[in-house]
N, C-alpha and C positions, 0 to 999 in steps of 0.2 A: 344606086348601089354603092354601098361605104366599102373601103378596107381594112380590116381591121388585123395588126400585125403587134406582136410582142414578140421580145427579144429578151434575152438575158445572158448574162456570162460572166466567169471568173475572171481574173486574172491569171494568166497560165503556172504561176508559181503555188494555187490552190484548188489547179483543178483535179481530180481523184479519177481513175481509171481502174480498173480492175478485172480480172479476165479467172477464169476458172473451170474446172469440170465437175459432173455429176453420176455420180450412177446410181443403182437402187437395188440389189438386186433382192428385198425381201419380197417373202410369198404379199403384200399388201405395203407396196411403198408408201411410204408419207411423203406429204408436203418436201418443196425442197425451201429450206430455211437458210438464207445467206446471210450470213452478219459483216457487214463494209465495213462500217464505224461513221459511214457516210449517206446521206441523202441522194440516191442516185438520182440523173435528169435526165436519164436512156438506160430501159434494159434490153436485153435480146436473150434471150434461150433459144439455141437450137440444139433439136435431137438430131445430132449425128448419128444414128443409127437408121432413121426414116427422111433424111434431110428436109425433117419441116422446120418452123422458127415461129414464135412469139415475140411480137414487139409493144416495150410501152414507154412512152417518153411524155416530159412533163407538160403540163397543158392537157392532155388528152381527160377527159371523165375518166371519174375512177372503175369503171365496170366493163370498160373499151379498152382492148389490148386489140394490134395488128397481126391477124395471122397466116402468112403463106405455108401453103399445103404440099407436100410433097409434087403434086403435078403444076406446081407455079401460083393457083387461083390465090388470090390474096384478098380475105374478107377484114373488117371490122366485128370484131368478134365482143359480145357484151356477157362475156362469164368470168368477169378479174381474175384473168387469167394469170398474170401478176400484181402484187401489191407491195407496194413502193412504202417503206416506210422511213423513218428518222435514222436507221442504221443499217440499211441494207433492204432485202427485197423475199418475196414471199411468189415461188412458184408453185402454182395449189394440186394437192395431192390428187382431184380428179386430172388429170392432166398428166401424172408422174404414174409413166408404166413401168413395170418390170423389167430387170434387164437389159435397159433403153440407155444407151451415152450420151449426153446433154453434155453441150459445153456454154458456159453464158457471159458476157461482156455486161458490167453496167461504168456510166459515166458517168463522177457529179459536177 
């Protein structure tokens, strides 16, 4: 059996943190569209309304987000649930209820 481990990191004087909220309240919410200006390397969305959470951090396939469920279960979820891109992060309009508080942290 091998191990196989990567690593990577800023220097602390260029690494980007950013934190925010969401909400949506149209009869047919869109997508929620964040612009960083940065390539995050963790995101999290949680709906503070049903305290569930979506996680996706770098390495992971792009179709694989982490997601614990309001009663804890925490699946490997394959619906890109977010998408990480060159300037910020894309959490996808299936996913984005009505009326729902999301608050979301990304790292880069």
């Amino acid at each position: 059996m091998a191990v196989t481990q990567s690593q990577s990191q800023h220097p602390a004087s260029v690494t980007n943190i950013a934190v925010g909220s969401y909400l949506d309240d149209a009869a047919t919410p869109e997508a929620m569209t964040i612009t960083l200006g940065f390539t995050p390397r963790y995101v999290l969305v949680l709906n503070a309304t049903d305290l569930s959470k979506v996680e996706k951090w770098e390495g992971m396939a792009a179709i694989n987000t982490l997601k614990t469920a309001t009663a804890g279960d925490i699946t490997v979820a394959v619906d890109s649930a977010i998408l990480i891109n060159s300037m910020g992060f894309v959490f996808l309009k299936a996913l984005t209820i009505q009326n729902k508080q999301y608050g979301w942290m990304a790292i880069g």
